[in-house]
DRENMARMI-319885 format. One line per 4 residues: number of its first residue (from 1); for each residue x, y, z of C-alpha. Coordinates in nm, 4 decimals. Each point is the difference from the previous one (the first is absolute). Layout:
! DRENMARMI-319885
NUM = X/Y/Z  ...
This chain:
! DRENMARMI-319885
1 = 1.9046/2.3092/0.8780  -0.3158/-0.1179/-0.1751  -0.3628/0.0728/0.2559  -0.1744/-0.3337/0.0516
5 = -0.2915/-0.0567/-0.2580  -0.3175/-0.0859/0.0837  -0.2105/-0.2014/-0.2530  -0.2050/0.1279/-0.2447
9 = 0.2801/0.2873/-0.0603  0.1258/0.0404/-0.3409  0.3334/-0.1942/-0.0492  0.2868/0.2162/-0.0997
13 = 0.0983/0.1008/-0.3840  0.3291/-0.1335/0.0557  0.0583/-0.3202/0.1945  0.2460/-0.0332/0.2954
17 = 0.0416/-0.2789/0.2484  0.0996/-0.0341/0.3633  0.3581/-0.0658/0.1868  -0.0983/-0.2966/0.2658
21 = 0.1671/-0.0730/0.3076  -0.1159/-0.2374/0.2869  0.0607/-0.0625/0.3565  0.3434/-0.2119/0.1235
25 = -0.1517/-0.3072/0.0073  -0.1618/0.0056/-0.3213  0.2625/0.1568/-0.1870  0.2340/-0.2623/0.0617
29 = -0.2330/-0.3369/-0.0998  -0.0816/0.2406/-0.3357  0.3430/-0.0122/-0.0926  0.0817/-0.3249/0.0829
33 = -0.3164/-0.0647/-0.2646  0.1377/0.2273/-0.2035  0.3193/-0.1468/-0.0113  -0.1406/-0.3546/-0.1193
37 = -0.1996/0.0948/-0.3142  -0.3153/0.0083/0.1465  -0.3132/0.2537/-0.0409  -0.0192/0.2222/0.3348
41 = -0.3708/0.0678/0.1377  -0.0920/0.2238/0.2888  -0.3644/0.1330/0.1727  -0.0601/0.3319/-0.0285
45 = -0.2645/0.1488/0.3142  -0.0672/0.3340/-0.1969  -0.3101/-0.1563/-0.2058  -0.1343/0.3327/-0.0283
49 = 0.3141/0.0792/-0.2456  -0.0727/0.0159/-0.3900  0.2281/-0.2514/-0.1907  0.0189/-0.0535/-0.3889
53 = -0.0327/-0.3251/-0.1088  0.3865/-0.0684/-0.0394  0.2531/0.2659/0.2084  0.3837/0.0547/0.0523
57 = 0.1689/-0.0133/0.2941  0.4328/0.0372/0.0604  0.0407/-0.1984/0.3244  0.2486/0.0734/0.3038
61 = 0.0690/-0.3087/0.1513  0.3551/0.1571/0.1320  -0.0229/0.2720/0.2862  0.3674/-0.0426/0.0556
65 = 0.1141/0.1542/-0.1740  -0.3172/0.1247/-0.1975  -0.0556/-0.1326/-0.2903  -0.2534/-0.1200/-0.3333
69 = 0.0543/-0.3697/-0.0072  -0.2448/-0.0558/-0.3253  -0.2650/0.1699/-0.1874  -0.3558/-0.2327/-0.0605
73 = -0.3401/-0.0167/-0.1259  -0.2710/-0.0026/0.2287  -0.3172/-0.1517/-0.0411  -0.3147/-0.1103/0.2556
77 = -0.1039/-0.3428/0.0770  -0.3043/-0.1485/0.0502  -0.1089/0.0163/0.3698  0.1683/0.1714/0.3244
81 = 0.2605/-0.0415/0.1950  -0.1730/-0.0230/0.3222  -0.2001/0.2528/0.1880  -0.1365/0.1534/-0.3202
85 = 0.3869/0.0752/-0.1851  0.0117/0.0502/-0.3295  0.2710/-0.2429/-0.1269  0.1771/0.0630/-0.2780
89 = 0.2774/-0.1798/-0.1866  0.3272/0.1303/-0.1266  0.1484/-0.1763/-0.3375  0.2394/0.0661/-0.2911
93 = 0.2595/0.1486/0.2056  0.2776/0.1396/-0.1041  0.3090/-0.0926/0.2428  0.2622/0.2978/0.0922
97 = 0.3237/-0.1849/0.0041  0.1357/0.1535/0.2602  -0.2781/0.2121/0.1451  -0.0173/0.3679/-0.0782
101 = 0.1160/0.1702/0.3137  -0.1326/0.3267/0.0561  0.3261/0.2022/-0.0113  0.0011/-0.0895/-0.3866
105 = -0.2978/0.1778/-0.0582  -0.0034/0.3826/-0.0750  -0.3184/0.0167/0.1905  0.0906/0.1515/0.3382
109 = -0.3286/-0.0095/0.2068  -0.0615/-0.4126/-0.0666  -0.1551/-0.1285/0.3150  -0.3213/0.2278/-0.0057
113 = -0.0997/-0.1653/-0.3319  -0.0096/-0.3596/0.1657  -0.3041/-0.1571/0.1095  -0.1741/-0.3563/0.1515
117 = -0.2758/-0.1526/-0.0791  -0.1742/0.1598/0.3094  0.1147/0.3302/-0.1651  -0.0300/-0.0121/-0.3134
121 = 0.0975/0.2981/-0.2052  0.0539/0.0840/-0.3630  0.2890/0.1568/-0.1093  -0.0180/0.3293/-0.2004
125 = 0.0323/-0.0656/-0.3646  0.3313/0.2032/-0.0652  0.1739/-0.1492/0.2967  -0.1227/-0.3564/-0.1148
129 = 0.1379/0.1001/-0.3513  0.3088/0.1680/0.1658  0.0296/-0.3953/0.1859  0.0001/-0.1752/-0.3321
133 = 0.2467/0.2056/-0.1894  0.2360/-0.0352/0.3184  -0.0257/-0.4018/0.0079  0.0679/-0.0426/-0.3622
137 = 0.2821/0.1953/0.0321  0.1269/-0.1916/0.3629  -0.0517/-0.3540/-0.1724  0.0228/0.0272/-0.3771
141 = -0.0459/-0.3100/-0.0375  -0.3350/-0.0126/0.1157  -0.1226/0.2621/-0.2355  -0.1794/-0.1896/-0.2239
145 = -0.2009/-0.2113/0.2414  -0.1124/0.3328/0.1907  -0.1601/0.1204/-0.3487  -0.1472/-0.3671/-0.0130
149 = -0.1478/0.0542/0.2929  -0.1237/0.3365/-0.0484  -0.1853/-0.0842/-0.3214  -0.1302/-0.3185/0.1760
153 = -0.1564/0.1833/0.2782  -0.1929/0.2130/-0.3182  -0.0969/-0.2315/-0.1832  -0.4002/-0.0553/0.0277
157 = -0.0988/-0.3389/0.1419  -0.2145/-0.1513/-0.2865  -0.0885/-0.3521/-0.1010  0.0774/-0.0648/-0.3128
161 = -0.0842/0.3541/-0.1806  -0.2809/0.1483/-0.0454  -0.3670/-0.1067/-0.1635  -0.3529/-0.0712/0.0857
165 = 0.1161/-0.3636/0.0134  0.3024/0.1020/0.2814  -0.2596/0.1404/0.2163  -0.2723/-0.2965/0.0204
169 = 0.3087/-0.1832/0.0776  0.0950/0.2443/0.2778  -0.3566/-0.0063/0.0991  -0.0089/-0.4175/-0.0027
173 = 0.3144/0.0112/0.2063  -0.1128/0.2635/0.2494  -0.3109/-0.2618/0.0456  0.2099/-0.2913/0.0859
177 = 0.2381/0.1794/0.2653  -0.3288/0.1669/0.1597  -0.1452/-0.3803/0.0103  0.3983/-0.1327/0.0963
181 = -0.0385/0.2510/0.3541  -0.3573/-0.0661/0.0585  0.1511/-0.3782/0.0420  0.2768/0.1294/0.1661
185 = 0.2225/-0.1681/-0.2461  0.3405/0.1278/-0.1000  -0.1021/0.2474/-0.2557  0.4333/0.0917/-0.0887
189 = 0.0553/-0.3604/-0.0576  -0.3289/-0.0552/-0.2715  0.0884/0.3918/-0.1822  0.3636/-0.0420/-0.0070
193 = 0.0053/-0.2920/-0.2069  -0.2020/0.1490/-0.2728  0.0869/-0.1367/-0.3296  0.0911/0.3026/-0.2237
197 = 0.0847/-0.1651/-0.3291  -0.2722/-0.1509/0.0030  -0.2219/0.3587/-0.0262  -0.0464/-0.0049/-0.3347
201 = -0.1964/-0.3632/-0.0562  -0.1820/0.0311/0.3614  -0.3859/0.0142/-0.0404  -0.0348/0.1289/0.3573
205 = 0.2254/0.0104/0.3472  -0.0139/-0.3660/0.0794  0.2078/-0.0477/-0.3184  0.3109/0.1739/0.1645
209 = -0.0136/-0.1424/0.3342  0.1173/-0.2722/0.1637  -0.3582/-0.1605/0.1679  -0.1099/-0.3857/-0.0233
213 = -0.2860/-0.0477/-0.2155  -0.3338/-0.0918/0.2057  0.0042/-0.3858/-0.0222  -0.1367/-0.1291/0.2933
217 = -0.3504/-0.1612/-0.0593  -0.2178/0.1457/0.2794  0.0882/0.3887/0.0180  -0.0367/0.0066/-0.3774
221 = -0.3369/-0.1491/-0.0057  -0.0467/0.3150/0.3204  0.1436/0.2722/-0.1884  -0.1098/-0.1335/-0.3054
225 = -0.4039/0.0821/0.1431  0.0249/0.3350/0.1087  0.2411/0.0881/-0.3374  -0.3175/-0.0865/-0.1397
229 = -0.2676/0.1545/0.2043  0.2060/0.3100/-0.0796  0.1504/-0.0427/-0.2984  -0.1403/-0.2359/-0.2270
233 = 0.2737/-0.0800/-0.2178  0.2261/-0.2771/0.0949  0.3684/0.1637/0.1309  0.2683/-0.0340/-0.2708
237 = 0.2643/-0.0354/0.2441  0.0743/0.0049/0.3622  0.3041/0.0225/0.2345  0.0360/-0.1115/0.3498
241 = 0.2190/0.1269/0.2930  0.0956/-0.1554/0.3173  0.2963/0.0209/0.2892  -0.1407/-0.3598/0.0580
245 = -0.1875/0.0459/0.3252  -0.3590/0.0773/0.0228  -0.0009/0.3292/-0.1996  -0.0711/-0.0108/-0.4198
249 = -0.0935/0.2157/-0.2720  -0.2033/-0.0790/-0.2839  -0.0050/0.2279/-0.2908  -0.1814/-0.0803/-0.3257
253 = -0.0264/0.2241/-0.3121  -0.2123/0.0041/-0.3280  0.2000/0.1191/-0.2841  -0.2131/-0.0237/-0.3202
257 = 0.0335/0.3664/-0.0392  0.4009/0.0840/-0.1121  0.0943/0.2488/0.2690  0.0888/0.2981/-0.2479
261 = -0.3911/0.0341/-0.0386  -0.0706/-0.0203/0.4265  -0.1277/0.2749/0.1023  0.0886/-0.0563/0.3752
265 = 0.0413/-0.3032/0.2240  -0.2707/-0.0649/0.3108  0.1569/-0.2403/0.2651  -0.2595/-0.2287/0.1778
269 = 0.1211/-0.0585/0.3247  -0.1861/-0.2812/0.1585  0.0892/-0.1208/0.3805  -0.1254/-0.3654/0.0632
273 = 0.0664/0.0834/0.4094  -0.2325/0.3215/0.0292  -0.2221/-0.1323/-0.3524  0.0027/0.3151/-0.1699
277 = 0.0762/0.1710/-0.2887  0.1619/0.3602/-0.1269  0.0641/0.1258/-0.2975  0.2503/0.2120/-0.0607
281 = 0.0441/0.2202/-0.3366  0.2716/0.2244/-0.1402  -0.0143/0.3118/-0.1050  0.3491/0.1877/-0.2136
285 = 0.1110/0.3222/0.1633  0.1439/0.2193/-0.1837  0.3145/0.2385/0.1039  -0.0701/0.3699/-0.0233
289 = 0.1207/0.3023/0.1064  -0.1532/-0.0109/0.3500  0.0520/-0.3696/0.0424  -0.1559/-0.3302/-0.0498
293 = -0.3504/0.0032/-0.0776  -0.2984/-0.1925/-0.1877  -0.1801/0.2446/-0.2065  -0.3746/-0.0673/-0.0586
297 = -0.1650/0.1193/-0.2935  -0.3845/0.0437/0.0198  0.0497/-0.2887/-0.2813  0.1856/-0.2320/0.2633
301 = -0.1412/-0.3549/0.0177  0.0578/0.0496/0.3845  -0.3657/0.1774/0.0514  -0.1512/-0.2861/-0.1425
305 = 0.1949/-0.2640/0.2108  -0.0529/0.1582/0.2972  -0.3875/-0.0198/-0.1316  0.0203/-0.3514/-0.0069
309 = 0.1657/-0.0574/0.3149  -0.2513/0.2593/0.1858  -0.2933/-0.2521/-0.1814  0.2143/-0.3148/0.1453
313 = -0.0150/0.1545/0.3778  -0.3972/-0.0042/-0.0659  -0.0623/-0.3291/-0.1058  0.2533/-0.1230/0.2489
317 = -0.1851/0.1642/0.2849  -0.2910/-0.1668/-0.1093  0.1518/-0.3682/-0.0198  -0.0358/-0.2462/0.3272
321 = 0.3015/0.0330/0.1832  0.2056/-0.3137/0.0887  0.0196/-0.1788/0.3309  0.2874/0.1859/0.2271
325 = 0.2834/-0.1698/0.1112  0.3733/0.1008/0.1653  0.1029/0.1357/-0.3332  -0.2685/0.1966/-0.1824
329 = -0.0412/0.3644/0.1844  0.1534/0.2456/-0.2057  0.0581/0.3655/0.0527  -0.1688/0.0710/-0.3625
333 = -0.1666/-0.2241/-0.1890  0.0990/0.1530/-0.3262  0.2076/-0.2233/-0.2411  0.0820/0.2800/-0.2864
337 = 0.3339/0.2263/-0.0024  0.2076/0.2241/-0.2167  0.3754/-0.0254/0.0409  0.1170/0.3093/-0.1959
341 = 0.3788/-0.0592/-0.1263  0.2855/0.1924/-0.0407  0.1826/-0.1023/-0.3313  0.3154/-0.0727/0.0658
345 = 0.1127/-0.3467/-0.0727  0.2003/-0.2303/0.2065  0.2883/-0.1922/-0.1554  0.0293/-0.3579/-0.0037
349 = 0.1885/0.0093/0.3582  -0.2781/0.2021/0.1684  -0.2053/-0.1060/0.2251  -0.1649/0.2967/0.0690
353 = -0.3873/0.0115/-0.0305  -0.1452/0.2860/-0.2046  -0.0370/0.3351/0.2164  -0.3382/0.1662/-0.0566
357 = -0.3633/0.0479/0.1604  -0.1827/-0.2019/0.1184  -0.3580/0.0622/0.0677  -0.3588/-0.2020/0.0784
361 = -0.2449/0.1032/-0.2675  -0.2475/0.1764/0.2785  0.3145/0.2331/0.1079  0.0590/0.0468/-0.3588
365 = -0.4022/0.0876/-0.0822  0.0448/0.2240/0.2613  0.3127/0.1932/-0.0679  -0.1178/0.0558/-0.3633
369 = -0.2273/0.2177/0.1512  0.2148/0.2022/0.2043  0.0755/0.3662/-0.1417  0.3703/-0.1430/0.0854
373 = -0.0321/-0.2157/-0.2857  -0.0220/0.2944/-0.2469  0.2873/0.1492/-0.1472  0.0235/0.3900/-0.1400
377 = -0.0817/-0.0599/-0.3081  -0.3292/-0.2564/0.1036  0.1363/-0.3392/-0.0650  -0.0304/-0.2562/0.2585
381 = 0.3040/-0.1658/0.1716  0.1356/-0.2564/0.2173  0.3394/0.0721/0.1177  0.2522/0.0365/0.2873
385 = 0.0095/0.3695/-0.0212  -0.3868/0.0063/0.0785  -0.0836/-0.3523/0.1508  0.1334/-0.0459/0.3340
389 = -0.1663/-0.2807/0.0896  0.0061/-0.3441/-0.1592  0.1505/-0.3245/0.0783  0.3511/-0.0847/-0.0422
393 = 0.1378/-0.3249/-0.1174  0.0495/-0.1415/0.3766  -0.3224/0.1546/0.1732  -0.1901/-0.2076/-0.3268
397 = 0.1874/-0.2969/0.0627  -0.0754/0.0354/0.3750  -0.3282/-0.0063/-0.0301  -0.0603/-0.2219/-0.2631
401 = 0.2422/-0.2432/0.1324  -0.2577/-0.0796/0.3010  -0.2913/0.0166/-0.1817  -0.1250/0.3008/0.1270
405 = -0.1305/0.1472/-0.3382  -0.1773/-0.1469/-0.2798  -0.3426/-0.1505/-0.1061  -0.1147/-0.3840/0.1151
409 = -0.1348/-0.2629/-0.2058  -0.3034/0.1173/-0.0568  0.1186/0.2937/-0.2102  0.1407/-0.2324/-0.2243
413 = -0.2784/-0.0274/-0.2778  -0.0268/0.3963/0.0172  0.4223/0.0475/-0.0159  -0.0105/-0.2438/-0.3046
417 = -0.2085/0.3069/-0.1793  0.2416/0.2670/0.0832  0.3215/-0.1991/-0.1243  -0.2307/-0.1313/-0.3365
421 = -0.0603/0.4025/-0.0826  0.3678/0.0903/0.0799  0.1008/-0.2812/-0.2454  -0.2188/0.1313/-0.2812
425 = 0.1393/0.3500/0.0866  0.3220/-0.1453/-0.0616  0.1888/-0.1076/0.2995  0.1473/-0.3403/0.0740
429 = -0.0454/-0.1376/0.3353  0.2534/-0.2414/0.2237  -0.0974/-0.2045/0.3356  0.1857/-0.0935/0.2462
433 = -0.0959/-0.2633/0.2607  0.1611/0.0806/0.3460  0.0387/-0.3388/0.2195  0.0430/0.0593/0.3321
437 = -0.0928/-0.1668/0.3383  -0.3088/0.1152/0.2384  0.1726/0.0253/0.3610  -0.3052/-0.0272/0.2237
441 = 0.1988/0.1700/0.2741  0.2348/0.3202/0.0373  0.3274/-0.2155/0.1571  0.1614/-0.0028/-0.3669
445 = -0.1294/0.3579/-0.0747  0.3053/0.1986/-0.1514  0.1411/-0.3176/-0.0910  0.0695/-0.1852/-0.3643
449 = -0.0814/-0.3763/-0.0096  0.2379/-0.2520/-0.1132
């Protein structure tokens, strides 16, 4: 039976999935859903277990006698399932009509290779392929939608193929579903209904999703001031997204440049609760033999950003600091980070945000330095294999979502400088306004308005 893998390790040459079981209860409301058509979705407690993006799993939902009632994709969703559980949903199953009872198998020792989500354990790649030839064989007629699967589960997750253009639209979408969480709107809901034949004409994200357009008088003639003090140019086009309570987002884009000659994308994040600002730029890792990584070249346009932002923390420090009130403390006054991506792309059912690193630009100045940093042959690197810490998708969210990082007003003059210089370098930028209420107590703390 397949050891548990930690992350980080190396994935396997040759792919093999996992034989799930559950506990009594369980079992029997999964194959009652099972029964009706519907996708199956379970937690899983073992976070600290790698998972691909897509897995297989054969499911026994009959102990009596034994036996594989289907075979399914398996995917994660976004959020837990309580107390920190990875969730994860289970889809395009193929039904065994009846159930594959274990005395039809030629494997003899069966029950050590099941597992539950509490222990979770990957089956050995030549008893996995030993499975599959045995279930064809069992139910014919399922053949064909087991090699469905199969190539499924391989195929790589991309939007729409692959060009400069696919990745600023990766990058724009990324954006909104960060700015979708900080709002603690339902980021699945806006992703999912991503308009894929309509890639090919979109000028930029808001073309392919499904927001309102900004109408109402009063927060364009808001959002419409600071686009300005930050921008200049007037936004082409803007989307908005609400549940309908007291929670929005605002996002606005400037697409005079086609996107096949971006550069990158920089997301403005601005909070009108905590009055501040970030700005968050992407970086393209690239896939080598040790890993993900962003490779800097003493050439890299990085060392000179990072200049610019080091001259921004000067002249900030220098600036008269606004009046304090419930909302504007902040752990690190900071507005500039680097999200480093992976580059694998989502399809138009995902709604995944882009895995990668995530790092404030002093960390960054300061890693760059570090003889970690170096690789043998005297490049410089930032990568999982030597990069242990950085900020992950939720721990950025977390703080950002309470306003605990990023500059104040009165960086705003001096940020306006930093996004003016990455535009002439060649990068488009995108803000989003997040709407939400000030509580001026902790009773509702934890709590989403409505």
């Amino acid at each position: 039976m397949a050891t548990r893998k930690k992350k980080n390790s190396k994935q396997p040459a040759a792919y093999s999935g996992f034989v799930l079981t559950f506990e009594p209860e369980r079992t029997d409301w999964l194959a009652e859903k099972l029964h009706s058509g519907k996708d199956l979705a379970d937690s899983f407690s073992a976070l600290d277990w790698e998972f691909e993006r897509r897995e297989l799993v054969l499911l026994v939902l009959s102990k009596d006698p034994l036996a594989i009632s289907a075979m399914a994709m398996m995917e994660r969703m976004h959020g837990s399932g309580g107390s920190g559980k990875l969730k994860m949903r289970m889809s395009n199953i193929v039904k065994f009509d009846p159930p594959i009872q274990k005395g039809e198998l030629l494997i003899s020792d069966f029950e050590p290779l099941m597992c539950t989500p509490e222990t979770l354990s990957r089956t050995a790649h030549p008893t996995w392929e030993s499975l599959l030839v045995e279930l064809r064989q069992c139910r014919p007629s399922t053949s064909e939608a087991i090699d469905q699967l199969i190539a499924l589960r391989a195929e790589e997750r991309r939007l729409f193929g692959e060009s400069n253009r696919i990745e600023r639209l990766n990058e724009q979408r990324d954006g909104v579903g960060i700015s979708l969480d900080l709002a603690e709107l339902d980021r699945a809901k806006v992703l999912k209904g991503l308009k894929a034949e309509k890639v090919e004409s979109a000028s930029s994200i808001i073309d392919l999703l499904d927001g309102m357009p900004v109408q109402e008088r009063t927060l364009l003639e808001h959002d419409a001031r600071i686009f300005e003090q930050l921008l200049e140019d007037a936004p082409n086009k803007s989307a908005m997204f609400s549940d309908g309570g007291k929670s929005s987002v605002r996002v606005y884009v400037v697409d005079k440049d086609p996107l096949e000659t971006v550069l990158g994308i920089d997301l403005i994040i601005y909070s009108t609760c905590y009055d501040n600002f970030i700005l968050l730029q992407y970086k393209r890792m690239e896939k080598n033999g040790t890993g993900w990584s962003y490779q800097v070249p003493p050439s890299s346009n990085i060392h000179q950003q990072l200049q610019r932002m080091s001259a921004f923390r000067s002249a900030a420090s220098a600036k008269p600091s606004t009046p304090a009130t419930l909302w504007s403390y902040r752990l690190h006054d900071g507005p500039f980070y680097f999200k480093f991506c992976e580059q694998i792309r989502p399809n138009a059912r995902d709604d995944s945000l882009i895995q990668g690193i995530t790092m404030q630009e002093s960390h960054l100045r300061e890693f760059l330095t570090l003889p970690e940093a170096k690789g043998p042959g005297g490049g410089i690197s930032i990568g999982y294999e030597n990069c242990p810490r950085y900020l992950s998708n939720t721990e950025f969210i977390q703080l950002a979502r309470v306003g605990w990082i990023g500059a104040g007003p009165q960086s705003i003059s001096l940020l306006k400088e930093v996004i003016k210089a990455n535009a002439e370098g060649g990068r488009s930028a995108m803000l989003a306004v997040i709407d939400t209420p000030k509580r001026t107590s902790a009773s509702g703390r934890g709590k989403k308005d409505k």
